[in-house]
FISESE-374127 format. One line per field, with one value per residue (C-alpha): y negated, x, z. Coordinates in Angstrom, 1 decimal, always signed. Example, Ala and Ser with C-alpha at 12.3 -4.5 7.8 and 13.67 -1.06 7.14 Angstrom:
2
py c(+4.5, +1.1)
px c(+12.3, +13.7)
pz c(+7.8, +7.1)
***
This chain:
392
py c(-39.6, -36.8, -33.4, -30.9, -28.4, -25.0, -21.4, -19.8, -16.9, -16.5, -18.4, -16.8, -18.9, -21.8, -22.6, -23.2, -25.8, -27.2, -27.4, -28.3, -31.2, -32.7, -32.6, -34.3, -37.4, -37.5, -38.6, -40.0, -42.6, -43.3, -40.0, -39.1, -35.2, -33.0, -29.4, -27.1, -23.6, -21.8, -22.3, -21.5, -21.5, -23.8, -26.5, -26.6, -27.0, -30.1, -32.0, -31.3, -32.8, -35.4, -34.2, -34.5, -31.0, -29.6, -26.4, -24.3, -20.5, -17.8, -13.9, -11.6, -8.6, -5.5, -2.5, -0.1, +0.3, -2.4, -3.5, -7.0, -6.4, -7.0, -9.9, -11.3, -11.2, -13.5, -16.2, -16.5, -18.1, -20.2, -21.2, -21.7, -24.0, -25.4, -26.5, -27.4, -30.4, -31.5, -31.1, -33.6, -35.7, -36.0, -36.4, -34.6, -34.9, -31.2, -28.2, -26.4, -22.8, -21.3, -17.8, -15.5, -14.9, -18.4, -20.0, -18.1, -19.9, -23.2, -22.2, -21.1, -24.3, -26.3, -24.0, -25.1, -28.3, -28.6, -29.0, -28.8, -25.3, -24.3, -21.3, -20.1, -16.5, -15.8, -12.1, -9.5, -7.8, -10.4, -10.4, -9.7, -13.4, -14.6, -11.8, -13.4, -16.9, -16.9, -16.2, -19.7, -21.5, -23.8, -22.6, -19.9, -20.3, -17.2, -16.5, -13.2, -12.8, -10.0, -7.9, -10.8, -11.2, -7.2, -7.5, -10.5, -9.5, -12.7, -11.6, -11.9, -15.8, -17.0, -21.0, -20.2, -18.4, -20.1, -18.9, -20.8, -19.4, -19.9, -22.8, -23.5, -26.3, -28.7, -28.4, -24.7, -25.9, -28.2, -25.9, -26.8, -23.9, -25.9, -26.9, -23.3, -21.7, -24.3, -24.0, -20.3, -20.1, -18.2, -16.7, -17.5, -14.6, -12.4, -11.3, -12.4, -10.4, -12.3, -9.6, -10.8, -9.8, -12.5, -15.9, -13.1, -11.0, -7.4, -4.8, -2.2, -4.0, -5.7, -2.1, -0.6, -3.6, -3.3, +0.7, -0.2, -3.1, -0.7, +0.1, -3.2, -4.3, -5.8, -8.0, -11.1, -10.6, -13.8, -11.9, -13.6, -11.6, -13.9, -14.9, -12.5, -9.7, -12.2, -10.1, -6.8, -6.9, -8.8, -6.6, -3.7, -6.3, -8.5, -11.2, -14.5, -15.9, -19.4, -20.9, -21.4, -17.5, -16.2, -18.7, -18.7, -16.6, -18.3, -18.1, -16.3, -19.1, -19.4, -18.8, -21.6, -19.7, -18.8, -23.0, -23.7, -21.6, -23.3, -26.3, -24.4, -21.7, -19.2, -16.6, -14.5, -11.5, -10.0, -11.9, -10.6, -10.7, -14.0, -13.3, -16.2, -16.0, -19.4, -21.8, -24.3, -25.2, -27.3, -24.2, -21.5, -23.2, -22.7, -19.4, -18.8, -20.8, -19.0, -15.2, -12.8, -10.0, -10.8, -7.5, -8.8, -7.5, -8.1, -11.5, -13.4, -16.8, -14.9, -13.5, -17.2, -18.4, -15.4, -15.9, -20.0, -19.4, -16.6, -14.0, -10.1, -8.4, -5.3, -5.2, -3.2, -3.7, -3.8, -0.3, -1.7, -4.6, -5.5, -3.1, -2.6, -6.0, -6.3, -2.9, -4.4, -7.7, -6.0, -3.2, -6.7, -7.8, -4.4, -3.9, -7.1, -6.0, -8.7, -6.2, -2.5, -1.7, +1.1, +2.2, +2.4, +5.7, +7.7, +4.8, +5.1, +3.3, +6.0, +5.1, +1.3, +0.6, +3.2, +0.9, -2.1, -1.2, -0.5, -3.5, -5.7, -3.7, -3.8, -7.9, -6.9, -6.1, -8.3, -10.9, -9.1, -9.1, -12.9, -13.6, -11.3, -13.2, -16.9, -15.4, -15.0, -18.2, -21.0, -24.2, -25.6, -23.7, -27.1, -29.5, -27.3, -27.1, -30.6, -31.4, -29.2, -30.2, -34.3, -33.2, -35.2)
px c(-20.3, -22.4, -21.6, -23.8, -22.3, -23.6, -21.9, -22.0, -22.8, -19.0, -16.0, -14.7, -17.3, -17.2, -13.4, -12.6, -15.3, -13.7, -10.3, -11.7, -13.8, -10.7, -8.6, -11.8, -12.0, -7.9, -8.5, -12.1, -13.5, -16.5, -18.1, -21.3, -21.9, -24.6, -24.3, -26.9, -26.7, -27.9, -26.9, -23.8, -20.7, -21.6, -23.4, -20.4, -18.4, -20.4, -21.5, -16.7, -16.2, -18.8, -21.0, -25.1, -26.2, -29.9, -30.3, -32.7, -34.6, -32.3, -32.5, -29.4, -29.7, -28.2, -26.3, -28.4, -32.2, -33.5, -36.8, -35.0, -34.2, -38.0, -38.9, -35.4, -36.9, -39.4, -37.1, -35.1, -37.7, -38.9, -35.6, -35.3, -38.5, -37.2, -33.8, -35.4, -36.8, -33.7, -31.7, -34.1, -34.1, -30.1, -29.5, -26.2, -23.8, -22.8, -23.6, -19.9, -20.8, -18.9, -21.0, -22.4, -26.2, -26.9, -25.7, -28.2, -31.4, -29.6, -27.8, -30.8, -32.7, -30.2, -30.4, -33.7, -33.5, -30.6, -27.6, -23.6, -23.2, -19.1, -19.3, -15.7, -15.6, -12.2, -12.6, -11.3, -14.2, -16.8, -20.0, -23.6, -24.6, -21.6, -22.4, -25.9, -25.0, -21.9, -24.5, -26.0, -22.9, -21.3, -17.8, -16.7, -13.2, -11.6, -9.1, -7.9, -7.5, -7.5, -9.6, -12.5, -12.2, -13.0, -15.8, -17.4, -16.7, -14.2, -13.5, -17.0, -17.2, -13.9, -13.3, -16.3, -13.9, -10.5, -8.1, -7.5, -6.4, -8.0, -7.7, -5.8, -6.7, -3.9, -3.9, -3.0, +0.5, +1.5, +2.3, +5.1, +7.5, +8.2, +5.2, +3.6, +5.6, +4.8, +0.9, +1.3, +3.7, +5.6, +9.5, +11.9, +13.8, +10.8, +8.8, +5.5, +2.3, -0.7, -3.6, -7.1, -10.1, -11.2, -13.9, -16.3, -13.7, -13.2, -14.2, -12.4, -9.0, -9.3, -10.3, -7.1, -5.0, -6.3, -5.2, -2.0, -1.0, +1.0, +3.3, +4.3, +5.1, +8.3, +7.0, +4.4, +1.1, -1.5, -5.1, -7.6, -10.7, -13.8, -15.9, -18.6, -16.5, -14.7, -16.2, -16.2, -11.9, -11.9, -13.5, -11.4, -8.3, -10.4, -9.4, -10.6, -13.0, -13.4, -17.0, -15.6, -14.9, -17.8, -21.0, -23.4, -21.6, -20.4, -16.6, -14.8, -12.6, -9.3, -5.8, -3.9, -1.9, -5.8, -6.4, -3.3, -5.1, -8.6, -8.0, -7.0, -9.6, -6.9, -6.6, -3.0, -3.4, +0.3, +3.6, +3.5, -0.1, -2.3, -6.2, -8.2, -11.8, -10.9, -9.0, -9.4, -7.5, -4.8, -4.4, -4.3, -1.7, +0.5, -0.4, +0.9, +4.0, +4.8, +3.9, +6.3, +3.8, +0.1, -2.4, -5.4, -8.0, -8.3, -10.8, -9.6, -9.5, -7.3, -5.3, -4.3, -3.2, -0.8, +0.4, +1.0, +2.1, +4.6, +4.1, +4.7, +1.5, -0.3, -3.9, -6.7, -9.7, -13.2, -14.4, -18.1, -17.2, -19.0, -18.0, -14.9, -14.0, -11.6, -9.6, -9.2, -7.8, -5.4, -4.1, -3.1, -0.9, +0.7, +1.2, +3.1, +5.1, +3.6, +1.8, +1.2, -2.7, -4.1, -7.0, -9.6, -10.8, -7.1, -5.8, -4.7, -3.2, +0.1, +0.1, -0.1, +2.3, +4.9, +4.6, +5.0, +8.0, +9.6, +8.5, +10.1, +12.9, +13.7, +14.7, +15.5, +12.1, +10.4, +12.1, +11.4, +7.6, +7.6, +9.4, +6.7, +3.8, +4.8, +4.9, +1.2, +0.2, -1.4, -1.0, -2.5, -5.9, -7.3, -6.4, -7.6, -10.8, -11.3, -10.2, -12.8, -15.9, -14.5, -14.2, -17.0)
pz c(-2.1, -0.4, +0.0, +1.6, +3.6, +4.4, +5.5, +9.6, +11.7, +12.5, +13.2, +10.2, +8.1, +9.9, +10.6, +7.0, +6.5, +9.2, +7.3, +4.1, +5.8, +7.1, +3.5, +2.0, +4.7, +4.1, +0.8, +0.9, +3.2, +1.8, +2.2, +4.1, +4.9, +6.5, +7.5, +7.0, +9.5, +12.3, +15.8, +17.0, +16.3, +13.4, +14.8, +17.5, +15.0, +13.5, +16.4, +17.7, +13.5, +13.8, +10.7, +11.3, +11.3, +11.1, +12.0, +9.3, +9.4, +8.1, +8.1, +8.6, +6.6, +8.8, +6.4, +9.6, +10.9, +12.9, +13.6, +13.5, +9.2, +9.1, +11.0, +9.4, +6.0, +6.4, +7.8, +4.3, +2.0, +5.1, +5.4, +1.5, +1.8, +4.7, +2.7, -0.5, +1.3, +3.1, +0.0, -1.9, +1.1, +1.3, -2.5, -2.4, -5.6, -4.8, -2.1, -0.6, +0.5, +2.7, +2.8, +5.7, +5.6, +7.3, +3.6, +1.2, +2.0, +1.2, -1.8, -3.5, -2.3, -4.1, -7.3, -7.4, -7.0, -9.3, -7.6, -8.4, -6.4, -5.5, -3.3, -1.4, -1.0, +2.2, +1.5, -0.8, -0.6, -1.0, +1.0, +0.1, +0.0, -1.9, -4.6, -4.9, -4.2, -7.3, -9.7, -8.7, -8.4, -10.9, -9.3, -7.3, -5.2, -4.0, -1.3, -2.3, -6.2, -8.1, -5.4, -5.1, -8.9, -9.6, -7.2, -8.9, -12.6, -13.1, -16.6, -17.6, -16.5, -17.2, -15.7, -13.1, -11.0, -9.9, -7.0, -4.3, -0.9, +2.5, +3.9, +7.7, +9.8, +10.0, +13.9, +13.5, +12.2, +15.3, +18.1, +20.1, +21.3, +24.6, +25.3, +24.3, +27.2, +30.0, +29.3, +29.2, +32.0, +29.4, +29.9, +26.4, +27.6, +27.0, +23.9, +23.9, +22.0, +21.0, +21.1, +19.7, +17.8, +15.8, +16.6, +18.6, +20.0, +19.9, +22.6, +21.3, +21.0, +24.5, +25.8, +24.0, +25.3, +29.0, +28.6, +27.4, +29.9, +32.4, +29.7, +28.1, +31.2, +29.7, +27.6, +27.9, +26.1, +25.8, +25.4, +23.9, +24.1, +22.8, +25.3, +25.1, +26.6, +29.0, +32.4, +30.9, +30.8, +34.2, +36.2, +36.1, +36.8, +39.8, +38.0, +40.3, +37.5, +36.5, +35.7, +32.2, +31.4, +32.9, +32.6, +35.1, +37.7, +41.1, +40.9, +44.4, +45.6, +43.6, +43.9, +43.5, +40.5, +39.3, +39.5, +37.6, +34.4, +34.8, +32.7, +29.9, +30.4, +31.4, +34.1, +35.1, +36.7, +36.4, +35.5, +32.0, +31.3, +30.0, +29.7, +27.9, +26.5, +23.9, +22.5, +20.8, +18.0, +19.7, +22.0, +19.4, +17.9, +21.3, +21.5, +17.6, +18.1, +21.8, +20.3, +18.5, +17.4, +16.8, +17.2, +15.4, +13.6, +10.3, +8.7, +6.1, +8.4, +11.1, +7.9, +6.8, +10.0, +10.8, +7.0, +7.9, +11.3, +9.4, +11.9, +11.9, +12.8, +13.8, +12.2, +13.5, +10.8, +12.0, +10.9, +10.6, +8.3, +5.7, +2.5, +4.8, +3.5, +6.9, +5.4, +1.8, +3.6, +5.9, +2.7, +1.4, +3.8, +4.3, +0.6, +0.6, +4.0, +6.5, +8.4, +9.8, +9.9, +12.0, +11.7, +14.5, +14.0, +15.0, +17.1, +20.9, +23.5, +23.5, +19.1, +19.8, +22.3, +20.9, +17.5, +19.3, +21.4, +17.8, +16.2, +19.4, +19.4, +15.8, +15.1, +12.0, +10.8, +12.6, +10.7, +7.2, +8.1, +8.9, +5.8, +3.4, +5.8, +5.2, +1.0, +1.5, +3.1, +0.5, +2.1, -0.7, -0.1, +1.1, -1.1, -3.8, -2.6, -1.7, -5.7, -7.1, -4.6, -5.8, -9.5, -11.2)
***
């Protein structure tokens, strides 16, 4: 059987292909896929899951003036051309979307040439190519419900549009507490904060964190900042670098605390404090097993791993997200008691750690907030998918 798979730009997009990839090998062997996307992170993503991946012209369209939108244009029906041929050439019994801008050339292509379409929307808000690509597609999974459903007019279509969930990878689910503390030299005596901003990281949230560091200083945070602001937080710590956080930079020589962290793309600058630009997904699930409080912000992929993991959280939504898609997401989870979301535009460093100090201090809730979290995961979110790309 062969299923075309298409969707990138983010980590966001890509990490539930990922997941759905590895339910549909589970329970088929004889399969044979190919990824259609841009560059990275998607075509790491294929060549780490061992799927052929050919890289096609796509235009982003940017919601604010840039000489970019223009040139961006032309790229889409190149790409669509450019897809039309490959999806001819790889006779595929159906296309899985997973969204972002990089997915709209193919999805048309394969409209054209007649092709099962099943687009996944994560988002309760959904985005501008899912809007266009659902009026293609022969089936239109959702992750959020009601609030996807409103957007896309569900009631209209009824059968084309089926809930779901958002897939986890099963890795995420394997984290061992013991073996969580020895790679982050973590204390069980201590509470430990997992701060991050999503697959590209977050300058605002590693800037708030790096403010608020002096005054957590009872408590272990793991920082995962994305690796294109890896330098920007070191330098104002002189962190001792390693070639792995900061590419192309001659590292000073290291401690040997500082060479201890290298392997696992780590650096400690205080006892309490863990800075790492990424982790894969055997290592995220350490730093979800090992943490007490996440502070994230606020994408549907990131969403459904706190709600599996079952962990209280903090949510800082992206302000310039997509039709605030981030806001709708996080409003979900506080609504249902899982989470507290702040909002970007009144938040500071005083505000953030005096909510943390009463979440850690406050078992009580914390426990309440892991409860209502592990309500909203969907473990399911992958199998389901998988049955409705195998449906004949």
């Amino acid at each position: 059987m062969r299923i075309l798979l298409t969707g990138g730009g983010t980590g966001g997009h890509t990490i539930p292909i990922v997941a759905v990839v590895q339910e549909l090998r589970r329970r088929r062997k004889d399969l044979k896929l190919f990824w259609l996307g841009d560059d990275h992170p998607e075509e790491r993503a294929a060549r780490e899951n061992n799927i052929p991946f050919q890289k096609i012209a796509c235009g982003k369209f940017r919601r604010y003036f840039s000489f970019w939108n223009l040139i961006d244009f032309f790229k889409i029906p190149a790409g669509i051309f450019q897809s039309f041929f490959l999806v001819l050439g790889f006779k595929p019994r159906v296309v899985f979307s997973k969204g972002g801008y990089v997915s709209l050339p193919v999805v048309i292509a394969a409209w054209l040439a007649r092709k099962k379409i099943i687009v996944h929307e994560s988002d309760a808000v959904p985005g501008l190519a899912n809007r266009i690509a659902s009026r293609l597609a022969s089936k239109v999974l959702l992750g959020f419900n009601a609030h996807s459903a409103e957007t896309l007019s569900v009631k209209s279509l009824p059968g084309k549009y089926i809930f779901t969930g958002n897939p986890v990878r099963r890795k995420i689910l394997k984290g061992d507490p013991v073996k969580a503390r020895e790679f982050f030299h973590l204390s069980k005596d201590k509470p430990t904060i997992l701060a991050m901003g999503g697959s590209q990281g977050a300058r605002f949230i590693n800037e708030l964190i790096s403010r608020s560091l002096p005054k957590l200083s009872e408590y272990q945070i793991i920082h995962l900042t994305g690796v294109n602001t890896a330098s920007a937080i070191a330098r104002p710590f002189r962190l001792e670098e390693s070639p792995e956080l900061v590419e192309g930079r001659r590292s000073p020589p290291a401690s040997p605390e500082a060479k201890r962290w290298r392997a696992g793309n780590l650096i400690s600058t205080e006892n309490h404090y863990r800075f790492c630009s990424y982790l894969d997904v055997a290592k995220m699930a350490l730093a979800y097993v090992a943490c007490d409080l996440v502070i994230s912000r606020a994408g549907a992929n990131t969403l459904a791993e706190i709600a599996a993991r079952g962990l209280p959280s903090i949510l800082i939504p992206l302000p310039s997200a997509a039709s605030d898609h981030q806001f709708a997401n996080a409003k979900i989870f506080e609504k249902r008691g899982a989470s507290i979301v702040l909002e970007q535009k009144d938040l500071t460093s005083r505000k953030l750690v005096s909510l943390i100090t009463s979440l850690l201090k406050n078992p009580n809730q914390l426990e309440t907030m892991s409860k209502k979290a592990k309500s909203l995961a969907k473990f399911d979110a992958a199998r389901k998918i998988a049955s409705e790309i195998l449906k004949k």
